[in-house]
TORLOGU-713174 format. One record per residue (C-alpha): residue number from 1; residue in three letters; z, y, x. Coordinates in pm, whole numbers, plus 50000, padded with zeros to 5 digits. Example, Ala and Ser with C-alpha at 12.3 -4.5 7.8 and 13.67 -1.06 7.14 Angstrom:
residues 2
+-----+-----+-------+-------+-------+
:   k :   r :    up : north :  east :
+-----+-----+-------+-------+-------+
:   1 : ALA : 50780 : 49550 : 51230 :
:   2 : SER : 50714 : 49894 : 51367 :
+-----+-----+-------+-------+-------+
END
This chain:
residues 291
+-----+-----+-------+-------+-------+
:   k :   r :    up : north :  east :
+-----+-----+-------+-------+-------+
:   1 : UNK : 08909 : 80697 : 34035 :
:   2 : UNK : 08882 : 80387 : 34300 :
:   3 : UNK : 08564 : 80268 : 34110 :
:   4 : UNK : 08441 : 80622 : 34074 :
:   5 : UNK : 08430 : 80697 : 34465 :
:   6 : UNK : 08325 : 80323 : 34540 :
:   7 : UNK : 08059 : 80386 : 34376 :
:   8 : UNK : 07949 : 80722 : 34546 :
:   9 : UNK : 07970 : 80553 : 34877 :
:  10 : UNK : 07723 : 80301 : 34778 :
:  11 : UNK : 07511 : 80553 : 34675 :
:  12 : UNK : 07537 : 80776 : 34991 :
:  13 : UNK : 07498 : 80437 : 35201 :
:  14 : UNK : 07163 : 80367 : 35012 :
:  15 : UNK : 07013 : 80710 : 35031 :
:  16 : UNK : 07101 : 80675 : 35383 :
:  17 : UNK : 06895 : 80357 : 35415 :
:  18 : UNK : 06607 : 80470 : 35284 :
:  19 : UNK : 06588 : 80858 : 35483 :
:  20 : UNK : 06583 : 80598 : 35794 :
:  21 : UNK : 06274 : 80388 : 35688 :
:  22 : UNK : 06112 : 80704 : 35600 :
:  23 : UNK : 06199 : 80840 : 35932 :
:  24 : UNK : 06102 : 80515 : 36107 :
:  25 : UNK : 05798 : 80445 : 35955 :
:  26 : UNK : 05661 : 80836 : 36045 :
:  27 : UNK : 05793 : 80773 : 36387 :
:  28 : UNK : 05469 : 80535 : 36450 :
:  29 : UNK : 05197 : 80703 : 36488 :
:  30 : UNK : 04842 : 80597 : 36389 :
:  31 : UNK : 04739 : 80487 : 36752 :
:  32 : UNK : 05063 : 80299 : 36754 :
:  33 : UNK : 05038 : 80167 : 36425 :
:  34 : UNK : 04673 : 80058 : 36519 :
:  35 : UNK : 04761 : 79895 : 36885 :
:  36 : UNK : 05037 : 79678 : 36683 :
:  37 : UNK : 04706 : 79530 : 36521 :
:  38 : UNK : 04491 : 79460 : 36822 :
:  39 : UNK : 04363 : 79095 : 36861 :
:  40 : UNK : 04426 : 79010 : 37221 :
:  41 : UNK : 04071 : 78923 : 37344 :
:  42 : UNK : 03923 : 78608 : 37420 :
:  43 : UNK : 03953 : 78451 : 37770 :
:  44 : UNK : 03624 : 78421 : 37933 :
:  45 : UNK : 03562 : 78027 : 38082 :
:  46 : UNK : 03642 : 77931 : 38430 :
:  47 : UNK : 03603 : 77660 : 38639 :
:  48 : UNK : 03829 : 77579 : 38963 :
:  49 : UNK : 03760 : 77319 : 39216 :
:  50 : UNK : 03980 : 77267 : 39556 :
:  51 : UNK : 03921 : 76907 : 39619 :
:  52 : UNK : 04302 : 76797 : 39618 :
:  53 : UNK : 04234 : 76462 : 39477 :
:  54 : UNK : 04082 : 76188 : 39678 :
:  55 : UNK : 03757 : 76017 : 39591 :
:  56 : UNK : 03397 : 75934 : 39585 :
:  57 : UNK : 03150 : 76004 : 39321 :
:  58 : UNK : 02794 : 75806 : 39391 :
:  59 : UNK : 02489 : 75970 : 39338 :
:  60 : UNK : 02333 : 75916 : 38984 :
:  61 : UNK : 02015 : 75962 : 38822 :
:  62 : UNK : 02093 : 76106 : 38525 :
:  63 : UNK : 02348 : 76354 : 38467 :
:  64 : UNK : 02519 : 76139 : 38145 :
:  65 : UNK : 02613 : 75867 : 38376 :
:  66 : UNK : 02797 : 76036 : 38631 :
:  67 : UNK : 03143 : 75914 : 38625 :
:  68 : UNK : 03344 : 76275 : 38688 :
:  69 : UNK : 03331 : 76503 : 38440 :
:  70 : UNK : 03283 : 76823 : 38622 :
:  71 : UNK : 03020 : 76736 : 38876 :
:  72 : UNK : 02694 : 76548 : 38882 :
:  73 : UNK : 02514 : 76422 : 39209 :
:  74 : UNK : 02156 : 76408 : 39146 :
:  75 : UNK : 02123 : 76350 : 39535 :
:  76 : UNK : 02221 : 76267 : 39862 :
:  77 : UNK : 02394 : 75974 : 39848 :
:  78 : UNK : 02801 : 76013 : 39849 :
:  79 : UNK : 03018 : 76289 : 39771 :
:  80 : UNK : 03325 : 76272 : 39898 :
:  81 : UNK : 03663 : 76430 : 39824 :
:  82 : UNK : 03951 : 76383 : 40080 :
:  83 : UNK : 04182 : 76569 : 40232 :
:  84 : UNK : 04169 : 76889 : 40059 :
:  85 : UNK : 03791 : 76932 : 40106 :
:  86 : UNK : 03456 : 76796 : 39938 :
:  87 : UNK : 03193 : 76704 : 40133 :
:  88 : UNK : 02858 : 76545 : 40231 :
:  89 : UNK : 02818 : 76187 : 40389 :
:  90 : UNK : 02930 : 76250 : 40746 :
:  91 : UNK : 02703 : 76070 : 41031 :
:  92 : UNK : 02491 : 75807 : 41003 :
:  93 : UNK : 02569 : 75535 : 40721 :
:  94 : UNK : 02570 : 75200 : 40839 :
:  95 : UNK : 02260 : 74983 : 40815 :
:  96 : UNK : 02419 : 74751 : 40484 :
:  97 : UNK : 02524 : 75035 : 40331 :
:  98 : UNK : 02391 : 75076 : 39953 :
:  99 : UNK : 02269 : 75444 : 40000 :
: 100 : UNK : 02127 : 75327 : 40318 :
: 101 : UNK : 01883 : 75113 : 40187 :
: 102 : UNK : 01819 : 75227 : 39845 :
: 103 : UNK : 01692 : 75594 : 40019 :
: 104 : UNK : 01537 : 75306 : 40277 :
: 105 : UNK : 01280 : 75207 : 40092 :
: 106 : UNK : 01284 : 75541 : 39834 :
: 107 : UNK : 01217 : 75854 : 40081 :
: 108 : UNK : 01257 : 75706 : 40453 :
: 109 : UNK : 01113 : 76008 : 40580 :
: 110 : UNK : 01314 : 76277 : 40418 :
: 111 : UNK : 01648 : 76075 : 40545 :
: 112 : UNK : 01590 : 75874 : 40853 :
: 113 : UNK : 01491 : 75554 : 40698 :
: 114 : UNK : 01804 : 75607 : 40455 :
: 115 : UNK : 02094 : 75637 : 40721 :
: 116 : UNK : 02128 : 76021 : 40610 :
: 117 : UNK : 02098 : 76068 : 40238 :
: 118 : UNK : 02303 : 76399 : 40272 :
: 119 : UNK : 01986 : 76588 : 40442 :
: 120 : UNK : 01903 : 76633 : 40063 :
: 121 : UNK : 02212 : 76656 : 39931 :
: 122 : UNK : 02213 : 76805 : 39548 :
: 123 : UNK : 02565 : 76857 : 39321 :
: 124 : UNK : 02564 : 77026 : 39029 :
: 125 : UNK : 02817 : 77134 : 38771 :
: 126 : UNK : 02803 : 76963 : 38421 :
: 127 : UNK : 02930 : 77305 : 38259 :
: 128 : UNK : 02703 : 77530 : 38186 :
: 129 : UNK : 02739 : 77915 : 38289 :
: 130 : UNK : 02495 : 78242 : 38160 :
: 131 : UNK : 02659 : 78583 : 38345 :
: 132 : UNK : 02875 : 78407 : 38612 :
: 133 : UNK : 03049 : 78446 : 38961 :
: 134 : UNK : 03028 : 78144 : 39187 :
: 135 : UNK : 03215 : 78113 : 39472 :
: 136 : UNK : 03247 : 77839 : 39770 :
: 137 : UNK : 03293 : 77760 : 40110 :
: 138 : UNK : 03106 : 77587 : 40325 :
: 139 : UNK : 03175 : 77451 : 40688 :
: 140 : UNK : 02856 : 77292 : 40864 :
: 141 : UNK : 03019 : 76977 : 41116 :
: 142 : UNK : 02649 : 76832 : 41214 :
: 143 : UNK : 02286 : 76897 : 41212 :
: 144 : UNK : 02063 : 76612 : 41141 :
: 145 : UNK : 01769 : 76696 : 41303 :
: 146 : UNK : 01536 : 76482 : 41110 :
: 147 : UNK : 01143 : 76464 : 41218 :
: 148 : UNK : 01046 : 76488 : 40857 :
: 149 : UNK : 00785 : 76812 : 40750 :
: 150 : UNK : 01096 : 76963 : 40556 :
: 151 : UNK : 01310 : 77000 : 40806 :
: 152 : UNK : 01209 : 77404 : 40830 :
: 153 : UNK : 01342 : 77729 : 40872 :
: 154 : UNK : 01409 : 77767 : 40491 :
: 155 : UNK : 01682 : 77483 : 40483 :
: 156 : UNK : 02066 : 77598 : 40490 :
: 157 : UNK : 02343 : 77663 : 40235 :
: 158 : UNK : 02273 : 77722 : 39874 :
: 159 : UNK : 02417 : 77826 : 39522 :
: 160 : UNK : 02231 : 77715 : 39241 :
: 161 : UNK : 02209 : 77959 : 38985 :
: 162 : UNK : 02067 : 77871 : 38588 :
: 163 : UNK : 02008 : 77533 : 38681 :
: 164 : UNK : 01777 : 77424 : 38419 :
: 165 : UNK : 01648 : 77128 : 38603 :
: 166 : UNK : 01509 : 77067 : 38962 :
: 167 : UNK : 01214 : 77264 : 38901 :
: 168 : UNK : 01369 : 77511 : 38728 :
: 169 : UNK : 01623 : 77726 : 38852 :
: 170 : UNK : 01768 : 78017 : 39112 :
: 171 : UNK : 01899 : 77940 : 39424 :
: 172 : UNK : 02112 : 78208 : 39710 :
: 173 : UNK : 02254 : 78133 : 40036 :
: 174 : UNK : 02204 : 78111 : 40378 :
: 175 : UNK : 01856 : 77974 : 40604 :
: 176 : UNK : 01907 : 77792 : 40903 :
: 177 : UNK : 01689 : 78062 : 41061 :
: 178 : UNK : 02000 : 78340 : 41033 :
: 179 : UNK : 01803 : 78510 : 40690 :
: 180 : UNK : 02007 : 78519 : 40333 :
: 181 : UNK : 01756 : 78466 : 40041 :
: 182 : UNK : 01708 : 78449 : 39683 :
: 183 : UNK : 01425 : 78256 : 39554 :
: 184 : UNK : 01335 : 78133 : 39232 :
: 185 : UNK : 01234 : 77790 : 39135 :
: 186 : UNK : 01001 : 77777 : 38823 :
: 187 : UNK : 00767 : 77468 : 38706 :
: 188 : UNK : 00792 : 77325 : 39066 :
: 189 : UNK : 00691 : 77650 : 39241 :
: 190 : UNK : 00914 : 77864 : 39470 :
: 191 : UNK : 00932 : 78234 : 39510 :
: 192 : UNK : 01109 : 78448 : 39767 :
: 193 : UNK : 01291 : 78734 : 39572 :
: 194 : UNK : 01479 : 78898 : 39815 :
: 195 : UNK : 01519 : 78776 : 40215 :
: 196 : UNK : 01725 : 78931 : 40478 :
: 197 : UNK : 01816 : 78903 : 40799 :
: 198 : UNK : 02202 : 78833 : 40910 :
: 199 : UNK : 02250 : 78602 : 41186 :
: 200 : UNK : 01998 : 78808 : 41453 :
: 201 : UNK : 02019 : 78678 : 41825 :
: 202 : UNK : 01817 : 78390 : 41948 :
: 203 : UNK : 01492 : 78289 : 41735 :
: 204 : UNK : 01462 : 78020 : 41540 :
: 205 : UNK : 01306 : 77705 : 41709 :
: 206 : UNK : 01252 : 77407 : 41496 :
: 207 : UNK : 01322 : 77204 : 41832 :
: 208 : UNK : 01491 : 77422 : 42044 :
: 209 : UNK : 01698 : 77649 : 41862 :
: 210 : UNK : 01709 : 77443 : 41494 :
: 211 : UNK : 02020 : 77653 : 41311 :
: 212 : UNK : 02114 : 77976 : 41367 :
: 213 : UNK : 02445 : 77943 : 41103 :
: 214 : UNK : 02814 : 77910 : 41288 :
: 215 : UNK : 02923 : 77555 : 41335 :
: 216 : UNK : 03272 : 77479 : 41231 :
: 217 : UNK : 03310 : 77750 : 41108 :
: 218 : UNK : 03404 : 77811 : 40742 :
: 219 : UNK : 03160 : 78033 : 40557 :
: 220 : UNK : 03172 : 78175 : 40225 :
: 221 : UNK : 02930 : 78230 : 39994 :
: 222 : UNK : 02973 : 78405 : 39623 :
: 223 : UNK : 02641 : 78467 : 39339 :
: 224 : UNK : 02665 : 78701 : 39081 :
: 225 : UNK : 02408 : 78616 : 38806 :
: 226 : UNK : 02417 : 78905 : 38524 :
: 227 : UNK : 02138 : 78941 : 38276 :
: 228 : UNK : 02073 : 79311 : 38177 :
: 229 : UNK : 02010 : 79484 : 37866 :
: 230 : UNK : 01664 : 79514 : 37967 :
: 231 : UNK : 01646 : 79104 : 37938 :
: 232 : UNK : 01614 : 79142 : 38315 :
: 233 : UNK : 01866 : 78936 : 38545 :
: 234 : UNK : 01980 : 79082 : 38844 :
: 235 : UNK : 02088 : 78865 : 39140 :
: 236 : UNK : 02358 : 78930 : 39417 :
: 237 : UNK : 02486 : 78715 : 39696 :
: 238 : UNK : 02781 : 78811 : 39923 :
: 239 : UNK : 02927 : 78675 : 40242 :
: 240 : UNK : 03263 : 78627 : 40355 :
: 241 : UNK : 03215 : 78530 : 40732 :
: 242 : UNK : 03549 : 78252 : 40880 :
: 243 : UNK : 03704 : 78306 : 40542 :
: 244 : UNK : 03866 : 78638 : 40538 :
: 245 : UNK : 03833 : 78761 : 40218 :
: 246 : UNK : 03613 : 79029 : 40317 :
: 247 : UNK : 03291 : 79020 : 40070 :
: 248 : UNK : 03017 : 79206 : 40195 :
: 249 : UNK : 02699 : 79188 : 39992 :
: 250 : UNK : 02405 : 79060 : 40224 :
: 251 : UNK : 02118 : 78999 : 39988 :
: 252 : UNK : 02012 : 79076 : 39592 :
: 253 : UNK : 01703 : 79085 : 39375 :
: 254 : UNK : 01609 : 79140 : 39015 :
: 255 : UNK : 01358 : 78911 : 38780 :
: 256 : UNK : 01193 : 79169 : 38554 :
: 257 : UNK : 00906 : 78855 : 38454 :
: 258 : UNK : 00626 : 79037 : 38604 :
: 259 : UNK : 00594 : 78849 : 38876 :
: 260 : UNK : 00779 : 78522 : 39047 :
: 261 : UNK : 00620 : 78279 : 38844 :
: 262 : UNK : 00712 : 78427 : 38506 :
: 263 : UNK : 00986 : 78490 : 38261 :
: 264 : UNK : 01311 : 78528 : 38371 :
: 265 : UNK : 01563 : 78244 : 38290 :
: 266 : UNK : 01785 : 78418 : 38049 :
: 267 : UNK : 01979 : 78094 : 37896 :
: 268 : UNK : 02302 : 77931 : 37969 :
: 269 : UNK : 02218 : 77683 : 38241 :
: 270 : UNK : 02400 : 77475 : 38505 :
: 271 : UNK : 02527 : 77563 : 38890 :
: 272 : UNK : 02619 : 77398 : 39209 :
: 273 : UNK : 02532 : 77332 : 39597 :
: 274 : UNK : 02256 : 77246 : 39769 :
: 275 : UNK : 02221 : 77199 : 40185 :
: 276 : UNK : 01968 : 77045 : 40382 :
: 277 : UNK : 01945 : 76831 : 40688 :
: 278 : UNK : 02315 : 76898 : 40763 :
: 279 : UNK : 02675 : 76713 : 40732 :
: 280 : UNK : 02885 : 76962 : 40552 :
: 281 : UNK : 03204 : 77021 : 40416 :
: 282 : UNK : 03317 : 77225 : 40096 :
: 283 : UNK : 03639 : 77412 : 39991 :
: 284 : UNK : 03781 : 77659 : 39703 :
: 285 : UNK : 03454 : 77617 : 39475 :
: 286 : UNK : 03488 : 77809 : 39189 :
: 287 : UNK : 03336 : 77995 : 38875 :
: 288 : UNK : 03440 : 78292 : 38628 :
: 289 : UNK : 03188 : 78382 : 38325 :
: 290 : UNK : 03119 : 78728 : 38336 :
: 291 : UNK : 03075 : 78968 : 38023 :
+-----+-----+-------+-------+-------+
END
């Protein structure tokens, strides 16, 4: 009798078992079911620069031998990184400086007979970037007011953008003469996408009045790069004036390759800074690919 009701529990216990799979399993729904196989999706690249190490990277003439890994200076010189900000040479090198004379005796006009290498001051990122957001600060601490030809109106602060090579590329930012452009660089040739006025007040002078942009005064600058189903890429520049947070877009164009020069760069190419004729400092450079 023992073995005989034993046995019926064991029975009841399994029956019970499966009713509650059954039950369970028609619980989860087909939307459940289906989210419980979704692949989380890939992280799109980024890139995150806030100086906090101290050192100097030298300029280098091709972008293989540059001894950090995440930025290349194909001019002006001296980068430096201290004290929680990047920037150019500041002031006048001295005369035995290397920089000094090898810019001396290679483009004395362009620098001062060498002593400011940083009036064509060039970094660029050794990643390469397709839809991206760039952001970075800038904060202007001199003007070098060289008596060279291209010291001009259209010198300032500047994002490259597709960076193929110095003659090919985009470029945003901000002119000395208070305008935010867009241009596009292509075989050597420049063309003026988009250019707006944002700094209005006194007019540009080349000798009386030679920068409009805030001294001392931390700037930031963000381009969006996108390239459109069209095979068009659009191009957007925003401003966040003494670091706020507040992004207001100031500028934008769009390459269709019917006119500027030609096609449209549609390729994964390189970014950085550019400024001009100007001792600058940089802070909270960064990049996020886009979709």
């Amino acid at each position: 009798m023992k073995k005989v009701l034993i046995f019926v529990i064991v029975i009841l216990i399994a029956s019970l078992g499966i009713s509650f799979a059954i039950i369970t399993n028609r619980d989860k729904s087909p939307q459940v079911m289906a989210q419980s196989k979704k692949v989380a999706t890939p992280k799109l690249p980024s890139f995150k620069d806030t100086f906090g190490k101290t050192y100097v990277l030298q300029e280098a003439g091709k972008m293989y031998k540059s001894l950090s890994t995440n930025w290349w200076l194909n001019s002006g010189g001296l980068f430096v990184v201290k004290n929680g900000v990047g920037q150019t040479i500041q002031g006048r090198l001295a005369e035995s400086a290397l920089w000094r004379q090898k810019y001396g005796s290679s483009n004395p006009a362009e620098t001062d007979n060498g002593y400011h290498p940083q009036n064509i001051f060039r970094l660029v990122t050794r990643s390469k970037w397709r839809n991206l957001q760039q952001d970075a600060y800038f904060k202007i601490t001199a003007d070098n007011l060289s008596g060279d030809e291209h010291r001009q109106a259209s010198n300032g602060l500047l994002l490259f953008n597709r960076y193929q090579d110095g003659y090919n590329l985009y470029y945003t930012g901000i002119r000395v003469d208070g305008y935010a452009v867009v241009k596009k660089k292509i075989k050597g040739v420049y063309y003026t996408m988009a250019l707006k006025q944002i700094f209005p007040g006194t007019e540009y002078d080349r000798k009386s009045n030679p920068n409009l942009l805030p001294k001392k005064k931390w700037i930031g600058l963000r381009s969006i790069v996108t390239t459109n189903k069209d095979k068009t890429v659009s191009i957007k520049l925003f401003m966040d004036e003494n670091w706020k947070g507040n992004w207001k877009l100031i500028c934008e164009a769009t390459d269709d390759g019917k006119k500027y020069g030609g096609k449209p760069f549609l390729d994964k190419q390189y970014a950085g800074i550019r400024t001009d004729f100007m001792d600058v400092q940089f802070d909270n450079y960064k990049i996020q690919e886009l979709p």
